[in-house]
Structure formats: structure tokens, C-alpha cells
N, C-alpha and C positions, 0 to 999 in steps of 0.2 A: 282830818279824816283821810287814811288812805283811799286812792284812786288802785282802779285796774285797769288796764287795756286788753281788751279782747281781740285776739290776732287772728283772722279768717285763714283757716288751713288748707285755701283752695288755693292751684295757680295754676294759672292758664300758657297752654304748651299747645300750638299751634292748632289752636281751633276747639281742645278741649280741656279739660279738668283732670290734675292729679293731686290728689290726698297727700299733704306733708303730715309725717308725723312728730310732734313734734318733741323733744326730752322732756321727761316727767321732775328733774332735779335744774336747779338753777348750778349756772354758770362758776367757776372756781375765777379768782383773780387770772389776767390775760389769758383768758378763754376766749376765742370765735364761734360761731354757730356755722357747720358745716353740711354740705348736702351730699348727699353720696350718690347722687344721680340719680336715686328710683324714690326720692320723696321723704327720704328717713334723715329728718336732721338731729344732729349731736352736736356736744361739747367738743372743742380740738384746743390745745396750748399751742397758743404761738412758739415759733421756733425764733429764736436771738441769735443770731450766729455771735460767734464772739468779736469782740472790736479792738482794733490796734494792727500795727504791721507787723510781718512774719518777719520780714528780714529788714535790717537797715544798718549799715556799717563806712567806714570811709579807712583809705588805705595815702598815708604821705610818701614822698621823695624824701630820706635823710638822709641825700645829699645832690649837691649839683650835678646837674646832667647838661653836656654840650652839643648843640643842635646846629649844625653845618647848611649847606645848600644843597644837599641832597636830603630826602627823607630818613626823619630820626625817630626809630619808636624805642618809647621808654617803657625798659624790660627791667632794671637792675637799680636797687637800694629802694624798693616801696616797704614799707612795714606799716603796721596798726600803731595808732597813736601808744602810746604807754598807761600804765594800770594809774602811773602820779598823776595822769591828765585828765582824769573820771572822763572813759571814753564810753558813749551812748553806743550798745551794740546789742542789734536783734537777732537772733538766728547765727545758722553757720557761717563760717568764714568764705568769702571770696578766693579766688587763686589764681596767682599772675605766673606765666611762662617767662622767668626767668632766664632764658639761654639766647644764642643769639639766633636760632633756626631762624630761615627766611622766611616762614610763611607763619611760626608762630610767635615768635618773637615778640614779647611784651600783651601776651595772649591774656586775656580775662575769661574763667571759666566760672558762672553761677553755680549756686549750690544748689538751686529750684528753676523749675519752670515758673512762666508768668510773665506781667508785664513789670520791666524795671524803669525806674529814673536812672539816670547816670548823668553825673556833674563833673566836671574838670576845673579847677580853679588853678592858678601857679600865678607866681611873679617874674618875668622876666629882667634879664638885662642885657644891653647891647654895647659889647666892651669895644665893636670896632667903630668902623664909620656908620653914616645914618642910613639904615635899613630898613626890612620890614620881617615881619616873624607870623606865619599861618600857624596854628593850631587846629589838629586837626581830630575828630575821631571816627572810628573805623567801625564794622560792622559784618561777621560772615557768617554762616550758615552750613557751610559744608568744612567746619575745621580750618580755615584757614587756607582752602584750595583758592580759594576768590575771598576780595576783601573788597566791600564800599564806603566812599566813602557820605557820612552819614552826616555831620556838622561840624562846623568849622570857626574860627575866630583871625582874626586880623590884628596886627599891632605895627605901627609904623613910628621908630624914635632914634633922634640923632645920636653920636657916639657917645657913651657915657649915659646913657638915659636908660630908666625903666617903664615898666608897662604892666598893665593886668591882663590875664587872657579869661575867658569862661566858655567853658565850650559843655551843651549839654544835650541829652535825646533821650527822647522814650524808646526801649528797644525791647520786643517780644519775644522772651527765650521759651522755645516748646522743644529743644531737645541741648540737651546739658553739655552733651558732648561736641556738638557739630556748630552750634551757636556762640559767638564769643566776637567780645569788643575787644580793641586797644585803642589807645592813644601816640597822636606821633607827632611831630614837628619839623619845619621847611624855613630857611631864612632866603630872603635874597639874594644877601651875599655877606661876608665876612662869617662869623661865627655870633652865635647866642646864647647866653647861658639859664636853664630853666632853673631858678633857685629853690635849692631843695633843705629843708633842717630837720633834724632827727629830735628836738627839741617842741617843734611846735608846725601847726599845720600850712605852709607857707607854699609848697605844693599838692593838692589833694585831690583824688577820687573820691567820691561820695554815688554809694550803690541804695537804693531804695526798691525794696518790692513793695507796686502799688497793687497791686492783686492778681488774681489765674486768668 
């Protein structure tokens, strides 16, 4: 035997009684019951925003780049993995400043606002005597007039030796043009080489938009 419930259409608002009225038609599949403030409730469809990420991409070194004792940012040989590597790619491309300008020099510009991940992975090597290797990444806001520094990594390996570095930050881009990362690198002394292959991902950037 079906059952009914009888729903009382009074509700109390600060000391008195207002009359809900309530829809005469039952509910469609993900429907809520909604009040529009003066007592008149209706059907509403939930709204699903859609799910997955807008952008997601990673950009390599194919080829070695040399990192001295003075600050080195890497501006020159980044490309996107190749089409033989099934490369996972969301949205538009990333764009690195190529040139050697002083302020923008190995410049990352987003194609969206929002908040991003940003990953740095590389393999170094240390062809002189036993040193140590900062990995650094940078962070500005006004284009490149000022640059911060944002996180960092550490590698300390005798002649002949290698290392990993990983340097990574959430970084909040709200304007496309004036907002922009790089990556740079500082040894203590001798020289260091960041190994780069055009082949396979052995130094890389990895850009993720985790939402607005």
C-alpha cells in the first residue's frame, strides 16, 4: 500500500507565518526544490559545471644548456614533446621569450588567467670539480620590471657526478601580459650542464591550470 506525507505549508519567519506554495507537478530527474524568497516554491536543474582541466601542457630542453656562476636563465631550444611521443595536451600553447633581453629573457607567458601548477624537472651534470647547482624559479607581475624569486632546489655532486633537480609553485596569473615565470640556474663554481634531449623528456616544464 502506497504511503503519503503530508507537508505542512507554514514556516515560521521571525515570530510569524508565511504560506509556501507549493508546485502542483513532481520533480524531473536532478531537480531541487527552490524558494524564491516570497514563499513560492518550484522545480530548478541543478547546474554540473563541466569537469577536467582547461589547460595542461609540458614544454622540454632539446638540447644541453651551460649554467656558470653567475645567474643562467633558460630561454633557448624548449619545444613540445613530438606528435611520435602521444603528447597529453589541454588547451592553448604556452610561450617562452626566446631572446636574450635582460628582463625578459626565458619569459613564460600563459594563454589564460587562473591559478597554475608549474613543475621543473631536469638532470644535471657536474663535469668540473665538486660543486653545488641552485635551481631556481622566478615569478613577475609587471612584465619583467621586477622578478621574485619564488622556489628553489639545491644539488651538491662531486666531479663527474649527476643529480636531479625539481623545482615547483602554484603561481596566480590575473593578467596575461604583465604576469610571467621563468626558470634559471647559479653553480658555485666551475660550470654545469642542464641536460636537455630533443628525443625524450629529460628536461621539462610542466604548466597545469588548476582553476580561475
Amino acid at each position: 500500500m502506497a504511503s503519503t506525507l503530508i507537508v505542512d505549508q507554514l514556516q515560521k519567519t521571525g515570530g510569524s507565518t508565511t504560506a509556501l506554495t507549493l508546485p502542483t507537478s513532481n520533480a524531473s530527474a536532478s531537480q531541487y526544490l527552490q524558494n524564491d524568497g516570497a514563499g513560492a516554491l518550484s522545480w530548478a536543474t541543478v547546474s554540473i559545471p563541466a569537469g577536467g582541466l582547461s589547460f595542461a601542457q609540458q614544454w622540454r630542453l632539446s638540447a644541453n644548456a651551460t649554467i656558470g656562476t653567475s645567474e643562467t636563465y633558460l630561454y633557448a631550444n624548449w619545444e613540445k614533446p613530438e606528435s611520435e611521443d602521444s603528447p597529453g595536451v589541454i588547451g592553448a600553447d604556452m610561450a617562452v621569450d626566446a631572446t636574450t633581453s635582460a628582463t625578459l629573457s626565458g619569459a613564460w607567458t600563459f594563454p589564460d588567467t587562473g591559478v597554475w601548477y608549474v613543475a621543473w624537472r631536469c638532470q644535471t651534470y657536474f663535469p668540473g670539480g665538486t660543486h653545488g647547482l641552485t635551481t631556481k624559479m622566478w615569478t613577475t607581475d609587471d612584465n619583467g620590471s621586477s622578478w621574485y624569486e619564488a622556489a628553489k632546489d639545491y644539488g651538491y655532486e662531486p666531479a663527474g657526478g649527476y643529480d636531479n633537480c625539481l623545482v615547483d609553485y602554484i603561481v596566480s596569473i590575473s593578467d596575461t601580459t604583465n604576469d610571467k615565470l621563468r626558470v634559471s640556474g647559479i653553480a658555485d663554481a666551475h660550470t654545469n650542464v642542464v641536460q636537455g634531449n630533443t628525443d625524450v623528456n629529460q628536461c621539462a616544464l610542466t604548466f597545469i591550470k588548476l582553476g580561475d
